[in-house]
N, C-alpha and C positions, 0 to 999 in steps of 0.2 A: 237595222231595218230588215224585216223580213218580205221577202219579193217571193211572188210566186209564176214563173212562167207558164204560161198557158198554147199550147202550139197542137203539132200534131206529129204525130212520132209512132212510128213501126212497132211490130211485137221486137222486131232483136232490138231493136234502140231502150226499149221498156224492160227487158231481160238483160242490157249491158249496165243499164243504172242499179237496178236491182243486186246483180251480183257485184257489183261495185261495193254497193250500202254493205253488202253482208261481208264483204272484206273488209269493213271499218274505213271505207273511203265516202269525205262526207258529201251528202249532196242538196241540192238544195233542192227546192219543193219544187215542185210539175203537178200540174191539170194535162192532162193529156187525150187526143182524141182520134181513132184511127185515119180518121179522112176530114179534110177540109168542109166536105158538107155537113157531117154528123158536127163539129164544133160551131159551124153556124145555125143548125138545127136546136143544136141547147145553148147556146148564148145570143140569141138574138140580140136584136140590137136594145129592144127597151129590158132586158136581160143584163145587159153589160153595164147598159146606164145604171142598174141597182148594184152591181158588186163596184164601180166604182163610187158610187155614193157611199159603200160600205167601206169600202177598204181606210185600213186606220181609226174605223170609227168604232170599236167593241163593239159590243152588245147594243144590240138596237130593236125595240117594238117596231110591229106591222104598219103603225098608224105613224110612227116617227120615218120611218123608211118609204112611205107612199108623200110624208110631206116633202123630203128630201128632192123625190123625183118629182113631185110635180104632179103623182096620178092617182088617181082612184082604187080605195084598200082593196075594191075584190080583185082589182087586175095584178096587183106588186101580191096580195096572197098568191095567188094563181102561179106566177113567175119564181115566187121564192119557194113555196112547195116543190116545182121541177126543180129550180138549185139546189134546193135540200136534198131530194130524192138521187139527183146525181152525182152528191155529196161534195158539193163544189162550194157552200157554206153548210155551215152546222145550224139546227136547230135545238137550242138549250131546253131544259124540262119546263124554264120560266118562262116558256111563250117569245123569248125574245131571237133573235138568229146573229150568226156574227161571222163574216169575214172575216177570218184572223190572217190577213197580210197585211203589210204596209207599203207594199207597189205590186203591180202587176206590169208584165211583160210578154207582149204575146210575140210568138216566135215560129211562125213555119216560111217553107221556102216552096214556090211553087215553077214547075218543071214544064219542058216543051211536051207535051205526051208522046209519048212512044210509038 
């Protein structure tokens, strides 16, 4: 099963995983965002509703993924273009788009402010 956690994590956190990978240490996948408001900014909430309707589901057209959620193609186009764009799913050449995970995990931890 392929999981991808999605949280929010520091430049050194993003530079310990990296040079991790490049020492042959394996890691698994991360969505990652610098601050708690910029990951609610691009995952909104009717945003998350479409990547878990996707998750596990290949390859999916615009008009199969707006019946999934329940909502109308111009709004799930509108939402999957910014997924696309923030490269959070793929858009294939065939028109269709794919979350390729098979769970999501989302993962930060929030602190007293300073």
């Amino acid at each position: 099963m392929r999981t991808v956690t999605i949280g929010v994590s520091s430049i050194d956190e993003v530079k310990q995983r990296t040079f991790a990978a490049a020492r042959g240490k394996k890691q698994s996948s991360h969505i990652t965002f610098a601050t708690e408001e910029l990951l609610w900014k691009r995952l909104t909430p009717k945003r998350f509703q479409i990547l878990k309707a996707m998750t596990g589901a290949g390859e999916l057209g615009l008009r199969e993924i707006a019946r999934l959620v329940d909502r109308d193609m111009r709004g799930v186009h509108t939402d999957l273009k910014a997924l696309a764009e923030a490269r959070i799913i793929e858009q294939h050449e065939n028109s269709k788009y794919e979350f390729p995970f098979d769970a999501i995990h989302v993962d930060f931890t929030v602190k007293k402010a300073a």
